[in-house]
ROSE-4610 file (N, C-alpha, C; in Angstrom, 1 decimal, always signed):
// ROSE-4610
residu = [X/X/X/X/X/X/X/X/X/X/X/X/X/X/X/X/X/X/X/X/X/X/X/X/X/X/X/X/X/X/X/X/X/X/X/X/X/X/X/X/X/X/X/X/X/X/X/X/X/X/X/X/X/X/X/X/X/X/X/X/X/X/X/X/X/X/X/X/X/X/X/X/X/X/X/X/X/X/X/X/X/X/X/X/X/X/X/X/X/X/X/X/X/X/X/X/X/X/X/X/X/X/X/X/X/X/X/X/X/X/X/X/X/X/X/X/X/X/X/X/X/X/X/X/X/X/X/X/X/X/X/X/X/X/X/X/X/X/X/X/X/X/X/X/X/X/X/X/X/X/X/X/X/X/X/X/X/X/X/X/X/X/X/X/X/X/X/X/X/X/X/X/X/X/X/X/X/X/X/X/X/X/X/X/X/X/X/X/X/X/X/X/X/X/X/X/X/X/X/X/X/X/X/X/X/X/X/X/X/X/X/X/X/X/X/X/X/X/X/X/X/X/X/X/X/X/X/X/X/X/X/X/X/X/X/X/X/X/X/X/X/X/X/X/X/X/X/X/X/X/X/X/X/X/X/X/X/X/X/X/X/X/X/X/X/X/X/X/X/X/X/X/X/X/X/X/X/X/X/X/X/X/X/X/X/X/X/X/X/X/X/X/X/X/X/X/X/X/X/X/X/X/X/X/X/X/X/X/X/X/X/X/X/X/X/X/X/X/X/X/X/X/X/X/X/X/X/X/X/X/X/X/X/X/X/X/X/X/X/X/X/X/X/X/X/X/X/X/X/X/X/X/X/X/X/X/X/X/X/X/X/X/X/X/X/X/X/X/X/X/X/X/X/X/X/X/X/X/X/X/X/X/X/X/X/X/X/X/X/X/X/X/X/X/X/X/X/X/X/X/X/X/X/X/X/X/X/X/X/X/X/X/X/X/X/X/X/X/X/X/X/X/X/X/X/X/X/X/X/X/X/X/X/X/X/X/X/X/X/X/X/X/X/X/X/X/X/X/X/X/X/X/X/X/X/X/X/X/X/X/X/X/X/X/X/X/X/X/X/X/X/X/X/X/X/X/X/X/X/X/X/X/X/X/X/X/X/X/X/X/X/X/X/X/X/X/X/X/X/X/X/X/X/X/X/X/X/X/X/X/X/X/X/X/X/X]
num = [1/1/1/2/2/2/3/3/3/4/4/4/5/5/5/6/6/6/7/7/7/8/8/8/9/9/9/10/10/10/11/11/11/12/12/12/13/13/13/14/14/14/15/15/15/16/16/16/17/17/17/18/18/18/19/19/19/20/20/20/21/21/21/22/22/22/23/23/23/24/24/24/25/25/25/26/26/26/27/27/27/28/28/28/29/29/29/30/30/30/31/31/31/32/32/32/33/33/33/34/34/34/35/35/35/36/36/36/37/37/37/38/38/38/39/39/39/40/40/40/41/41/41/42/42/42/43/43/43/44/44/44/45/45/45/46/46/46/47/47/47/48/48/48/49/49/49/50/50/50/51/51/51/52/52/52/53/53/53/54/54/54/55/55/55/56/56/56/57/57/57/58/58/58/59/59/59/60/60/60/61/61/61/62/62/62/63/63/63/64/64/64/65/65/65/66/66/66/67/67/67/68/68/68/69/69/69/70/70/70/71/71/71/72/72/72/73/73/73/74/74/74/75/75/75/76/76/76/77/77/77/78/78/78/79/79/79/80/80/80/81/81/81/82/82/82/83/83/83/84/84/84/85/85/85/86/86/86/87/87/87/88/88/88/89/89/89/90/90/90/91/91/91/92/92/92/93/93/93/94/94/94/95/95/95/96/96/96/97/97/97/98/98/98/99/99/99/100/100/100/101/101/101/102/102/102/103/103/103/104/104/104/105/105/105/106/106/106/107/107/107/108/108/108/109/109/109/110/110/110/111/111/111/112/112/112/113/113/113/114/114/114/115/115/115/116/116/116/117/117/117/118/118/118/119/119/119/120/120/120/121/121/121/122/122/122/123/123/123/124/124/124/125/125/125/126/126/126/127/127/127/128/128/128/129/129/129/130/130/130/131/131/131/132/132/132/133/133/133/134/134/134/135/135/135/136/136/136/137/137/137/138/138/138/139/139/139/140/140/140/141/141/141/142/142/142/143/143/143/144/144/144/145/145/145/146/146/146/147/147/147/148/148/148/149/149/149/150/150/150/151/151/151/152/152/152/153/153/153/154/154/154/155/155/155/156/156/156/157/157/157/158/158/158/159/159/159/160/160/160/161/161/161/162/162/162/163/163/163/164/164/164/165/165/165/166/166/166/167/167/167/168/168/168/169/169/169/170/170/170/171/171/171/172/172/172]
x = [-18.4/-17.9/-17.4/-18.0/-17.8/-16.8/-15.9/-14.8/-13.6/-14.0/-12.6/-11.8/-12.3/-11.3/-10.5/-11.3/-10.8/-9.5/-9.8/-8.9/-7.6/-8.2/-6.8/-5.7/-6.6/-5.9/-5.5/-5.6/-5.0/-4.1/-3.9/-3.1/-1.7/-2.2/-1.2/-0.1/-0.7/+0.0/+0.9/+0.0/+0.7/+2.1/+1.8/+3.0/+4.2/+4.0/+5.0/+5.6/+5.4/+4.8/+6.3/+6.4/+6.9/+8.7/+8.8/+10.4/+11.3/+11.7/+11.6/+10.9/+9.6/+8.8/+7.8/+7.0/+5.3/+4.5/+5.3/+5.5/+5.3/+6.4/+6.2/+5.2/+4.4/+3.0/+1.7/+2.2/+0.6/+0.2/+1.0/+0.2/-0.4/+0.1/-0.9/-2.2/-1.8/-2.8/-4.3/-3.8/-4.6/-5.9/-5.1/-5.9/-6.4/-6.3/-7.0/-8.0/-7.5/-8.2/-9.3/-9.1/-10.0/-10.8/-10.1/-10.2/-11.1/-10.5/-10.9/-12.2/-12.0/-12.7/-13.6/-13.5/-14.4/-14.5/-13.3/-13.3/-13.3/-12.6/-12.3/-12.1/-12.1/-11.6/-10.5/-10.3/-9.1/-8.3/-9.1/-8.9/-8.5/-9.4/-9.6/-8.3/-7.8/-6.5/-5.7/-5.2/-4.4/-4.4/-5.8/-5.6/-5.4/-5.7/-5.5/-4.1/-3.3/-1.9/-0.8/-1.6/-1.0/-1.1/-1.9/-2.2/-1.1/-1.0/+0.2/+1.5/+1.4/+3.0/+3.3/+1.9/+2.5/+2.0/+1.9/+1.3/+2.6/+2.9/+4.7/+4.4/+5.3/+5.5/+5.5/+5.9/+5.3/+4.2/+4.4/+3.2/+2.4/+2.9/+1.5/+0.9/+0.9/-0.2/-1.6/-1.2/-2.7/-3.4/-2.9/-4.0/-5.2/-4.9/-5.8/-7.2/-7.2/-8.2/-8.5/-8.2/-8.9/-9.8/-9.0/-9.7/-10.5/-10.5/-11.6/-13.1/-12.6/-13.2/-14.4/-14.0/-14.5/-15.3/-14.2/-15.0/-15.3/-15.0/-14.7/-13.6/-13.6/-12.3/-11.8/-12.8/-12.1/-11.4/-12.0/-11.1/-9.6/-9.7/-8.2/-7.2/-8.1/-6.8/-6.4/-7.5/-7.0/-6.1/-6.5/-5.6/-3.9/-4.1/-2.7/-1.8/-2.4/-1.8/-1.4/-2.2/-2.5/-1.1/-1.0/+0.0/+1.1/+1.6/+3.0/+3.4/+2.5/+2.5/+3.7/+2.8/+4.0/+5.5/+5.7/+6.6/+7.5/+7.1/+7.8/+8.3/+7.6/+8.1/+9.4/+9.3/+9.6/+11.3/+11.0/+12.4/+13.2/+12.5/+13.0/+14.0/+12.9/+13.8/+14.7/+14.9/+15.8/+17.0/+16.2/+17.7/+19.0/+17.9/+18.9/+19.5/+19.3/+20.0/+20.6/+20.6/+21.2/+22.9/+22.4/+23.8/+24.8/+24.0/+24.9/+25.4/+25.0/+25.3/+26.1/+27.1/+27.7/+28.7/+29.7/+30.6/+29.9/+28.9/+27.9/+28.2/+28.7/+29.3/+28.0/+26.8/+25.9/+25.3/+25.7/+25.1/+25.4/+25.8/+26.2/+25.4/+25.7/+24.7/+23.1/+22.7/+21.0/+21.3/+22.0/+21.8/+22.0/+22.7/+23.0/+21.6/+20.7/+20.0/+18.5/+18.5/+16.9/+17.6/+18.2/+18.3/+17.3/+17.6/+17.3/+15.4/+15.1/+14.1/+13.1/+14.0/+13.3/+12.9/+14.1/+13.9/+13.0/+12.9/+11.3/+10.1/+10.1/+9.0/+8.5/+9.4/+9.6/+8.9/+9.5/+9.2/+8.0/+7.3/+6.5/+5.2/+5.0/+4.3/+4.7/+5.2/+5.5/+4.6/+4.9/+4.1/+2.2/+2.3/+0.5/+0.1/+0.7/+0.5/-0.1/+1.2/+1.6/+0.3/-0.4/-1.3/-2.7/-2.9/-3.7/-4.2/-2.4/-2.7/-2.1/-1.5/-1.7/-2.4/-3.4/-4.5/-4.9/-3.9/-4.1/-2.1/-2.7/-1.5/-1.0/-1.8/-1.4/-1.3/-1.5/-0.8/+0.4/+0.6/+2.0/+2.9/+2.4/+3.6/+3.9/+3.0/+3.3/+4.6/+3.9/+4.5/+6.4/+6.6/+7.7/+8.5/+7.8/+8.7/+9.2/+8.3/+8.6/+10.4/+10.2/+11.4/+12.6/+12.6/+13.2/+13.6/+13.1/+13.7/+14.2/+14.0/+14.7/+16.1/+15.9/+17.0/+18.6/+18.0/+18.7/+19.0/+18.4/+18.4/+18.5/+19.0/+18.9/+18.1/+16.7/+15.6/+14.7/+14.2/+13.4/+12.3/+11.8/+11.1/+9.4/+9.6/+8.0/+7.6/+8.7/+9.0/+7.8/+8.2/+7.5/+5.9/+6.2/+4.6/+3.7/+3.6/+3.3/+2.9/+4.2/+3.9/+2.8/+3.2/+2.3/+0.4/+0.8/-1.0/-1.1/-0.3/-0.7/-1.4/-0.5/-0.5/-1.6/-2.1/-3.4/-4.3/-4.9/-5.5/-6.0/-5.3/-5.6/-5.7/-5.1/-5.6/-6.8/-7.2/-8.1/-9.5]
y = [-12.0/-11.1/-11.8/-12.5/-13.6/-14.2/-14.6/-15.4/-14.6/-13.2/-12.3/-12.9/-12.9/-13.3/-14.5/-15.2/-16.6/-16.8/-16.3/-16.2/-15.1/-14.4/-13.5/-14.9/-15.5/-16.7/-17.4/-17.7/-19.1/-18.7/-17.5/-16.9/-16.9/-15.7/-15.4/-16.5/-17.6/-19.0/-19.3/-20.3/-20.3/-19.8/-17.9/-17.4/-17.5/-18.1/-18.9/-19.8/-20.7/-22.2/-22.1/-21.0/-20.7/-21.1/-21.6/-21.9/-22.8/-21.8/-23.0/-22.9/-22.2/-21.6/-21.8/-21.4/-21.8/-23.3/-23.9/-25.7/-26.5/-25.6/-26.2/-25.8/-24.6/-24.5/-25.5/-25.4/-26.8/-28.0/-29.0/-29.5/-29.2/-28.1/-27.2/-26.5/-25.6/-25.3/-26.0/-27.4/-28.3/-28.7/-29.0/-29.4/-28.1/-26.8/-25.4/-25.2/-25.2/-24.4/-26.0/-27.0/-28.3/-28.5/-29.5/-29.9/-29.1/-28.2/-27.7/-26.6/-26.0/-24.7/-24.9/-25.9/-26.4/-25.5/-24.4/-23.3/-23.5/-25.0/-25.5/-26.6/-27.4/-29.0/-29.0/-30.6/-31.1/-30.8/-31.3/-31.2/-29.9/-28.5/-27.3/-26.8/-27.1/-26.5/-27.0/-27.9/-28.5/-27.9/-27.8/-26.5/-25.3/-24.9/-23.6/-23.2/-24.7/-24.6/-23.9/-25.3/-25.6/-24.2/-23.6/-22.7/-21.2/-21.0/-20.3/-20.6/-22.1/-22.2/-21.6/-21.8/-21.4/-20.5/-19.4/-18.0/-16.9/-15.7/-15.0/-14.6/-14.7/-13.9/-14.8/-14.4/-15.9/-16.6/-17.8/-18.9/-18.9/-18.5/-18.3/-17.3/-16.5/-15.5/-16.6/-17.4/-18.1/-18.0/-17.9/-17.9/-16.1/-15.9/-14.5/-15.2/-16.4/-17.0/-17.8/-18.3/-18.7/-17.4/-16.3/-15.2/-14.9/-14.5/-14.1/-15.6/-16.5/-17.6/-17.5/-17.2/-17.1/-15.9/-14.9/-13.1/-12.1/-12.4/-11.5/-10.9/-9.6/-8.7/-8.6/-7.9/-8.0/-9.1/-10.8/-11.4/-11.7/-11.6/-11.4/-10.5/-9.5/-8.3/-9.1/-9.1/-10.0/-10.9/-11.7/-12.9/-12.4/-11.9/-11.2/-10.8/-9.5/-8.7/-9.9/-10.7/-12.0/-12.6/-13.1/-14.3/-13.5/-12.0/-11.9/-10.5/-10.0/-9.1/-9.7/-11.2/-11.5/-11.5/-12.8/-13.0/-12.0/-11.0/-9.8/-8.9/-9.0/-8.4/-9.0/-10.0/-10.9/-11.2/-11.4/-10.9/-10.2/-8.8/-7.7/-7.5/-7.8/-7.9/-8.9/-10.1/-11.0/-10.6/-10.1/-9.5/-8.4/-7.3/-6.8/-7.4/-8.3/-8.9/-9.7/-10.6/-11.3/-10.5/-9.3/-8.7/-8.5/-7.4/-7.5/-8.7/-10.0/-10.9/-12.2/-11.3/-12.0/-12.9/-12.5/-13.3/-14.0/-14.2/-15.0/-16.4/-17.0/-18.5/-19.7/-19.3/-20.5/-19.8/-18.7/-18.6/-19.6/-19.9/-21.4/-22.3/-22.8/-23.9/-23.4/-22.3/-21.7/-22.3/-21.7/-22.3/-23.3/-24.2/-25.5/-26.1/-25.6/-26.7/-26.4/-25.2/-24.5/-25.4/-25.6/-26.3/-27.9/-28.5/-29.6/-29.5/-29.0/-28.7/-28.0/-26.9/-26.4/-27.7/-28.0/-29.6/-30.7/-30.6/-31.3/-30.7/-29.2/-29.1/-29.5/-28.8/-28.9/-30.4/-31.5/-32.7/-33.0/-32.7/-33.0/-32.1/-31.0/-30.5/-30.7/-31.1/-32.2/-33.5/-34.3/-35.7/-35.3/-34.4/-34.0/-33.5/-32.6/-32.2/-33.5/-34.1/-35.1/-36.5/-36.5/-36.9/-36.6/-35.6/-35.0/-34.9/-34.9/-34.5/-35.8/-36.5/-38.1/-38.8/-39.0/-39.7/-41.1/-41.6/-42.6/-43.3/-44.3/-44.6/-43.3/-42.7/-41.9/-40.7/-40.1/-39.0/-39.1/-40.5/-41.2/-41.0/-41.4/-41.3/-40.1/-39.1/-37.7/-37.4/-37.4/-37.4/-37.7/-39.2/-39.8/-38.9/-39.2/-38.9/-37.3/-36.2/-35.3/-35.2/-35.8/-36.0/-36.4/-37.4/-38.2/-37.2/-36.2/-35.9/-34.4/-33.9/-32.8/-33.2/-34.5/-35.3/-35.3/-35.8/-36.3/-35.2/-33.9/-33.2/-31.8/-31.1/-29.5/-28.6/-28.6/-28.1/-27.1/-26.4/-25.3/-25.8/-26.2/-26.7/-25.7/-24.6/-24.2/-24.8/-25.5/-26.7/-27.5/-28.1/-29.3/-29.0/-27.9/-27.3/-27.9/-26.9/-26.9/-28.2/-29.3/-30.4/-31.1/-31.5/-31.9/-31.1/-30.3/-30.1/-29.8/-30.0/-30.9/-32.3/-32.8/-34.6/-34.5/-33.8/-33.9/-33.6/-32.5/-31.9/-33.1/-33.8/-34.8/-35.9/-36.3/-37.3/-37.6/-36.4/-36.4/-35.7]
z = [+112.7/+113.7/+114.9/+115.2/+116.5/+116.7/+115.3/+115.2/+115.4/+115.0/+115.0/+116.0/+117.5/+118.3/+118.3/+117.7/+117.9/+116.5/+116.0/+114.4/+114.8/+115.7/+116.7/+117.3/+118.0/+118.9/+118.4/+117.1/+116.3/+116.0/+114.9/+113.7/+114.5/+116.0/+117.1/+117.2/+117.5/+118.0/+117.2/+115.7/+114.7/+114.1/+114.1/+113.8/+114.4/+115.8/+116.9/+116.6/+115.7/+115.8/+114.0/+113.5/+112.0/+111.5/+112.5/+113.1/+111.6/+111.0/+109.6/+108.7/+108.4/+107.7/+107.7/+106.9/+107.0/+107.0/+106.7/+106.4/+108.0/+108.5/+110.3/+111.2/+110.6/+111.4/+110.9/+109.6/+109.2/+109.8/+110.9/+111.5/+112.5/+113.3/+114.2/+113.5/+112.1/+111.7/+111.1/+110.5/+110.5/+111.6/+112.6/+113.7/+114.2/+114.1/+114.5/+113.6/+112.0/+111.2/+110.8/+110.7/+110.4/+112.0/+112.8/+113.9/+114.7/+115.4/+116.2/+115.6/+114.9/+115.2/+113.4/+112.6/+111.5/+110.6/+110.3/+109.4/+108.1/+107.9/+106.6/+106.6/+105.6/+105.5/+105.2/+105.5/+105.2/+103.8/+102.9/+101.6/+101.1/+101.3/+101.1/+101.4/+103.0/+103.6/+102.4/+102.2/+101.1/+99.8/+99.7/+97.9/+98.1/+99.5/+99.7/+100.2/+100.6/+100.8/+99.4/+98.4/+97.5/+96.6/+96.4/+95.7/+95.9/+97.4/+98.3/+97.9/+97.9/+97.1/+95.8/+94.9/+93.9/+93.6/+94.3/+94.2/+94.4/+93.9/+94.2/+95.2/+96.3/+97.1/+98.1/+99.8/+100.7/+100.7/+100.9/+100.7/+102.0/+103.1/+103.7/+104.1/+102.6/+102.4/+102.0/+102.4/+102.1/+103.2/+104.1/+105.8/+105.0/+104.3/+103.9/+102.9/+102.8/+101.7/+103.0/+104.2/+105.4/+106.2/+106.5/+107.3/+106.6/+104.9/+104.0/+104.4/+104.3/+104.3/+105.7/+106.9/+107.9/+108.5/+107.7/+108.8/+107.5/+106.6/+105.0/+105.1/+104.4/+104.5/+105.8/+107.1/+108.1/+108.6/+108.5/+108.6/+107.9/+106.5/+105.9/+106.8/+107.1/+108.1/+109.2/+109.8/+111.1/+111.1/+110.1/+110.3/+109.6/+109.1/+108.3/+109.5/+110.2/+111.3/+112.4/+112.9/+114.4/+113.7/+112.0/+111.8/+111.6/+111.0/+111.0/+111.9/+113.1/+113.6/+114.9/+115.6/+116.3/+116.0/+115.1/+114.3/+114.1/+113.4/+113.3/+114.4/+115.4/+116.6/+117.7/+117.4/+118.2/+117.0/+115.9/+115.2/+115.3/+115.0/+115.5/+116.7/+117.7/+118.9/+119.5/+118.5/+119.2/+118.0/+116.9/+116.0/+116.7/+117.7/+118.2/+119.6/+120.0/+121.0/+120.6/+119.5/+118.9/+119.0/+118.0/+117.9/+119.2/+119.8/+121.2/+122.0/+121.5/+122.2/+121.4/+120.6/+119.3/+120.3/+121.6/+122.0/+123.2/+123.1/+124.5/+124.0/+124.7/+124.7/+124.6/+124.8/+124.9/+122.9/+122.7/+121.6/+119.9/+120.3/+119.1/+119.6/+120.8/+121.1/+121.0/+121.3/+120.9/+119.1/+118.2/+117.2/+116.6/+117.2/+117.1/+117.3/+118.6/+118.9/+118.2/+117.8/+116.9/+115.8/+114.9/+113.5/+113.5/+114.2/+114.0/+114.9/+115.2/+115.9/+114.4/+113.9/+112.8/+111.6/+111.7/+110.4/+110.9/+111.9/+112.3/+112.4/+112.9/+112.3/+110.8/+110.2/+108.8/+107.8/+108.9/+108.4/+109.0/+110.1/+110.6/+109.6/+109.5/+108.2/+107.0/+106.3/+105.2/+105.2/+106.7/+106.7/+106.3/+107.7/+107.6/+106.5/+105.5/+104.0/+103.2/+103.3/+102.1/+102.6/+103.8/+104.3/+103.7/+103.2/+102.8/+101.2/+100.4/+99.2/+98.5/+99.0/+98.4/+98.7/+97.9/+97.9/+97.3/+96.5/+95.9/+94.9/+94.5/+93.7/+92.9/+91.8/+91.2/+91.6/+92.9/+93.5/+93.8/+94.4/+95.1/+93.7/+92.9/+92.0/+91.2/+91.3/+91.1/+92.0/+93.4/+94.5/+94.2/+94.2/+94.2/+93.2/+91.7/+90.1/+90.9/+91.3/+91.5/+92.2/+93.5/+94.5/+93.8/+93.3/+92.2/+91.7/+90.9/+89.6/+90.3/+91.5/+92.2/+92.9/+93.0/+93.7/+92.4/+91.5/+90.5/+89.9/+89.4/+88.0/+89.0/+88.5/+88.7/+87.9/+88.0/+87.1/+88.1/+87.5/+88.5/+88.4/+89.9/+90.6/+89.5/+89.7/+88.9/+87.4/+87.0/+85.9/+85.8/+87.1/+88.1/+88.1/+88.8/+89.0/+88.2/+87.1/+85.8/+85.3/+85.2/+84.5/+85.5/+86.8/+87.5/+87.6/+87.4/+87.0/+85.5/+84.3/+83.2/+83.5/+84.1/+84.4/+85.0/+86.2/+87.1/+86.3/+85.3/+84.5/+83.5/+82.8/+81.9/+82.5/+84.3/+84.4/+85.7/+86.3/+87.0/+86.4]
C-alpha cells in the first residue's frame, strides 16, 4: 500500500517520457523500476519487456505485471491509469489544437524537430534493452541473424519470434 504513491510518480513521468513509443521510456524506466526504487531486476524488466512484445495488443501493457509485482491488483490499476491517463490527456488535447493550428507557420518545424528526438529516444531504449538481453556470444548472434534477416528479407517479424525461442529453448 505504501508504494501506491510512488508507482503514481513513476508511471505519471514515464508516460511523458513515450515520444516514439514504449521503447523510448525504458531507459528511464530501468533506472525507476531497477535503480531507484528496487521493484524488479534488471533481467526480470527484460523478460517482462520481452514478453509485452510478444503479447497482442500494446507492449507496454507490461508495466501491469510490474504494478501487480509491487501493490497486487490495486497496483496493476494504478499503474495502468498513472501510465496512459497522462498520455491520453495530453493527446487529446494537443490533437485539438493541433487542428486549429493547421496554418501556424512554426507548426512544421514542431514536427520537424520531435522526429529525430523521438528516434533517439527510440535508440536510446534499444541500446539499454539490448544491454540487458545480450548476454553473451550466442545472444549476440541471435541478436545480429535476426537484424540481418529483417534487413534483407520481408518476413513477419512473429516468424522471428518463434524461431528465436526455438533456438533459445534447445540451446539454453
Amino acid at each position: 500500500m505504501k508504494e501506491i504513491p510512488a508507482l503514481i510518480r513513476v508511471f505519471a513521468y514515464l508516460s511523458l517520457l513515450t515520444v516514439g513509443g514504449g521503447m523510448a521510456a525504458f531507459p528511464e524506466m530501468k533506472i525507476l523500476t531497477v535503480q531507484v526504487h528496487h521493484w524488479v531486476t534488471f533481467p526480470q524488466l527484460v523478460h517482462i519487456y520481452s514478453v509485452g512484445q510478444m503479447a497482442p495488443g500494446p507492449n507496454m501493457m507490461m508495466i501491469v505485471s510490474i504494478g501487480d509485482w509491487v501493490a497486487g491488483i490495486l497496483g496493476s490499476i494504478v499503474v495502468v491509469i498513472a501510465f496512459f491517463g497522462p498520455t491520453s490527456l495530453l493527446t487529446l488535447t494537443i490533437g485539438r489544437l493541433w487542428k486549429r493550428l493547421e496554418r501556424w507557420p512554426w507548426r512544421k518545424s514542431i514536427q520537424e524537430g520531435l522526429a529525430p528526438v523521438s528516434i533517439g529516444l527510440l535508440l536510446a531504449g534499444c541500446f539499454t534493452f539490448a544491454r540487458g538481453a545480450v548476454t553473451g556470444l550466442d545472444t549476440a548472434a541471435i541478436a545480429v541473424g535476426t537484424l540481418l534477416i529483417l534487413l534483407k528479407y520481408k518476413i513477419n517479424p512473429a516468424l522471428l519470434v518463434l524461431a528465436a525461442a526455438i533456438i533459445g529453448a534447445l540451446s539454453f
